[in-house]
MIPAGU-312602 format. One record per residue (C-alpha): residue in one letter; y, x negated, z negated. Coordinates in steps of 0.05 Angstrom, whole numbers, padded with zeros to 5 digits, always signed. Example, Ala and Ser with C-alpha at 12.3 -4.5 7.8 and 13.67 -1.06 7.14 Angstrom:
REM residues 2
A-00090-00246-00156/S-00021-00273-00143/
REM end
This chain:
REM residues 261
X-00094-00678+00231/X-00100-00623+00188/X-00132-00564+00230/X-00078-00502+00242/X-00100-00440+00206/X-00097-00365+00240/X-00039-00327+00205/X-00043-00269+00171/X-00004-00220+00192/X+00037-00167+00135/X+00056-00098+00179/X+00090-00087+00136/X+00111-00094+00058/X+00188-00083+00088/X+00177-00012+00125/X+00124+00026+00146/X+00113+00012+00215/X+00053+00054+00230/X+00091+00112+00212/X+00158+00108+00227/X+00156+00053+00288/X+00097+00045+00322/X+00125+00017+00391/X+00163-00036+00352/X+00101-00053+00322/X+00062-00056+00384/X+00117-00104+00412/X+00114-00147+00351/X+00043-00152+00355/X+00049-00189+00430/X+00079-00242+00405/X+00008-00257+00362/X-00047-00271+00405/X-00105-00249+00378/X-00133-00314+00367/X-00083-00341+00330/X-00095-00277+00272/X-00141-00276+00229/X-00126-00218+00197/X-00077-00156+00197/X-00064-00115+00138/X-00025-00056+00150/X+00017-00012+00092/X+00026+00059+00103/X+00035+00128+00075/X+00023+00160+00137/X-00023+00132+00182/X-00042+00192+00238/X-00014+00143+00288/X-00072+00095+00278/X-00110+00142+00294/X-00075+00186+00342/X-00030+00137+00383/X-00094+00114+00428/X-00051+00039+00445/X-00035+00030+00382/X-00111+00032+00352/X-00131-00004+00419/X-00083-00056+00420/X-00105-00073+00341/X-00180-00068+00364/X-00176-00126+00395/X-00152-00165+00336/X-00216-00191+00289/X-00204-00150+00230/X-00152-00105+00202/X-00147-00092+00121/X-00107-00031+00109/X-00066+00003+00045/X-00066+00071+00051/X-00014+00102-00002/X-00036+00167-00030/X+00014+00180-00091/X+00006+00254-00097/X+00079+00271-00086/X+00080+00273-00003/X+00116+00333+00010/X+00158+00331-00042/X+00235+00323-00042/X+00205+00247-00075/X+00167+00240-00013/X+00201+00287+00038/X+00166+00257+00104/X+00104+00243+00070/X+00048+00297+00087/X+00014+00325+00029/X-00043+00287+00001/X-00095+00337+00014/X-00081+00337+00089/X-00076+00253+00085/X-00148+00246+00061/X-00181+00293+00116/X-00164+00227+00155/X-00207+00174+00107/X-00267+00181+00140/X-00239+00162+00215/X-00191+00113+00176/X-00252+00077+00153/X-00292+00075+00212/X-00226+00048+00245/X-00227-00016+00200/X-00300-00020+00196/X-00319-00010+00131/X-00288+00013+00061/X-00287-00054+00037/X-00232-00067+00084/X-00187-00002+00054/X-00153-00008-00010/X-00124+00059-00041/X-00052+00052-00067/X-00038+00104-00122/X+00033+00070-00123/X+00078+00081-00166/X+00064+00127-00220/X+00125+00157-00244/X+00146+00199-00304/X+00213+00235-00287/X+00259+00281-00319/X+00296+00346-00278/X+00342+00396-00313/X+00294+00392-00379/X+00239+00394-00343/X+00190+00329-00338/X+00151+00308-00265/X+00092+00258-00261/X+00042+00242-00210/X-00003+00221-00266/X-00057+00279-00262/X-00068+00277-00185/X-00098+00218-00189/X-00161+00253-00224/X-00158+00303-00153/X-00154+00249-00110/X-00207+00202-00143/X-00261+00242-00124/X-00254+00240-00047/X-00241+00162-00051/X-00301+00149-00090/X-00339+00197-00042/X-00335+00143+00018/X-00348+00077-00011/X-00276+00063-00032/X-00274+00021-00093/X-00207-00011-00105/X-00144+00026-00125/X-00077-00012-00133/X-00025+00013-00176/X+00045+00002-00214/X+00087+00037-00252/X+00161+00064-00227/X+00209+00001-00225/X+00279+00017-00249/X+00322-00018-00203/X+00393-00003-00200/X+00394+00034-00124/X+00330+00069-00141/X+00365+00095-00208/X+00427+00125-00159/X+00383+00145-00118/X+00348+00190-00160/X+00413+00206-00205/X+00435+00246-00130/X+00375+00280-00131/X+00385+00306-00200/X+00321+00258-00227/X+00334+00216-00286/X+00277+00162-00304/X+00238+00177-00370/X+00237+00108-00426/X+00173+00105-00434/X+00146+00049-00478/X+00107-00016-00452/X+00055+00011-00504/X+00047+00080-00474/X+00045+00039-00404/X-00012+00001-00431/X-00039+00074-00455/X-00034+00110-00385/X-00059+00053-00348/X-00120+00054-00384/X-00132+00129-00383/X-00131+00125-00309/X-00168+00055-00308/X-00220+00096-00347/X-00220+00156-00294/X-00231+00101-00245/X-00289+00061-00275/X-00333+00137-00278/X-00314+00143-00206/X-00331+00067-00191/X-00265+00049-00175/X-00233-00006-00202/X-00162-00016-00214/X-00112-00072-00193/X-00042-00073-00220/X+00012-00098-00173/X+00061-00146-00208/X+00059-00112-00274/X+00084-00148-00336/X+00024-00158-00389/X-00030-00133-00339/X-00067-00182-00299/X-00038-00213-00232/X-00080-00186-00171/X-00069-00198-00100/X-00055-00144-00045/X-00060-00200+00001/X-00124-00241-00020/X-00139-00295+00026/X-00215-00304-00002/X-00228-00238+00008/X-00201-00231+00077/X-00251-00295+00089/X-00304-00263+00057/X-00294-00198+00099/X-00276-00234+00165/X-00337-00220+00215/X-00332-00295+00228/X-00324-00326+00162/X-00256-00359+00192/X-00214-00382+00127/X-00148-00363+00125/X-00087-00393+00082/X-00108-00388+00009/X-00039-00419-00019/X+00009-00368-00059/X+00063-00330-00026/X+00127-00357-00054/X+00156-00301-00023/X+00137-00249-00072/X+00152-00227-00141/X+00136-00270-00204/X+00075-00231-00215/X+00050-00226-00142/X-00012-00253-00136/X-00010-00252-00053/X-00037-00305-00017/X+00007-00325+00045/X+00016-00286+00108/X+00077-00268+00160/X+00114-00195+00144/X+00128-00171+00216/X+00167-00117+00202/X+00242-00123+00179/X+00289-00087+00121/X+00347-00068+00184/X+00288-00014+00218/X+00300+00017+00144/X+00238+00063+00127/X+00246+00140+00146/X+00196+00165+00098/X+00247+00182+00054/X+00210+00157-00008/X+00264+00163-00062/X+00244+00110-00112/X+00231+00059-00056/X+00260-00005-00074/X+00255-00034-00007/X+00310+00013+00026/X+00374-00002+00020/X+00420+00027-00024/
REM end
């Protein structure tokens, strides 16, 4: 009989439970013993809570190892990112972040998406904080940045349209363009970037089950087969999303695909 493999546990791709529902997250996580997990990796834009809610960052203590992606887009603040705080005040929290998942190898920066917007004439990007925040990432040992460019679905287009935004065309060549200007940036920082499921760029894996193994204190080997959940160009390797579309996200992110309409 094959031998059962711990799960890994998503919290969450669906909403940002750190943020916006820590309790619900706490009761999710009792229904996972910790020896059953091998691994937690937790999405946020906001994470005080790991930090500041003290049952919270107990009660995922006692799991082997948590892997965490920590959005930092530039625009918290913003009317793009209303609930998000601005960046500058986010990374005063790396260092504890860090310590709190025992090591940088474990923390992936997400400068996710990049968008190039249009407002009354005037155009917005994100594009040239990534050069401010760079520094502070490469500073503490962080050395993986993920990153995708704005995705034009319909609800995020009406979304916007409200707002007075309007998406700028920008060609897949000038794509190619920025993404190398920033992978450039990155590389005399020592950071490398990862494109998440980007047509023509290649297929990385936000959930990587070799690296979780390789990073697992124990060496315990996790599922390695593909997520057939995800998107065509989703690298992931398999692991079980806790969190759920109905507590919808209150970050407020306006180009969010995952909230509803």
């Amino acid at each position: 009989m094959q031998q059962k493999l711990p799960k890994v546990l998503s919290a969450s791709r669906r909403t940002d439970l750190v943020a916006c529902y820590p309790q619900e997250f706490l009761t999710r996580l009792k229904e996972f013993p910790s020896e059953d997990v091998h691994s937690i990796v937790i999405w946020t834009k906001n994470p005080a809570n790991l930090i500041k809610l003290k049952e919270l960052r107990d009660t995922l203590e006692g799991y082997d190892q948590i892997y965490l992606h920590l959005s930092i887009t530039g625009m918290g603040g913003t009317v793009l990112e209303p609930n998000i705080p601005e960046w500058k005040e986010v990374v005063k929290l790396l260092q504890e972040l860090i310590k709190f998942v025992k090591g940088a190898k474990r923390f992936s920066w997400r400068f996710d998406p990049v968008v190039y917007l249009e407002k009354n004439g005037e155009e917005f990007t994100n594009y040239p904080v990534f050069s401010e925040i760079l520094p502070y990432m490469a500073e503490l040992g962080i050395t993986v940045c993920r990153t995708s460019f704005l995705s034009p679905y319909k609800k995020v287009i009406k979304r916007l349209g409200i707002a007075g935004f309007k998406i700028v065309s920008i060609s897949q060549e000038r794509i190619k363009e920025i993404f190398d200007e920033l992978s450039q940036k990155g590389r005399d920082y020592g950071v490398t970037l990862l494109y998440c499921s980007m047509d023509d760029f290649e297929v990385s894996s936000c959930i990587d089950g070799r690296l979780l193994t390789e990073l697992h204190p124990a060496k315990k080997v996790c599922d390695l087969k593909k997520d057939k959940g995800q998107r065509a160009r989703c690298g992931c390797t398999e692991s079980l999303d806790i969190g759920w579309y109905s507590m919808k996200c209150l970050n407020g992110c306006l180009y969010c695909y995952a909230t509803p309409a």
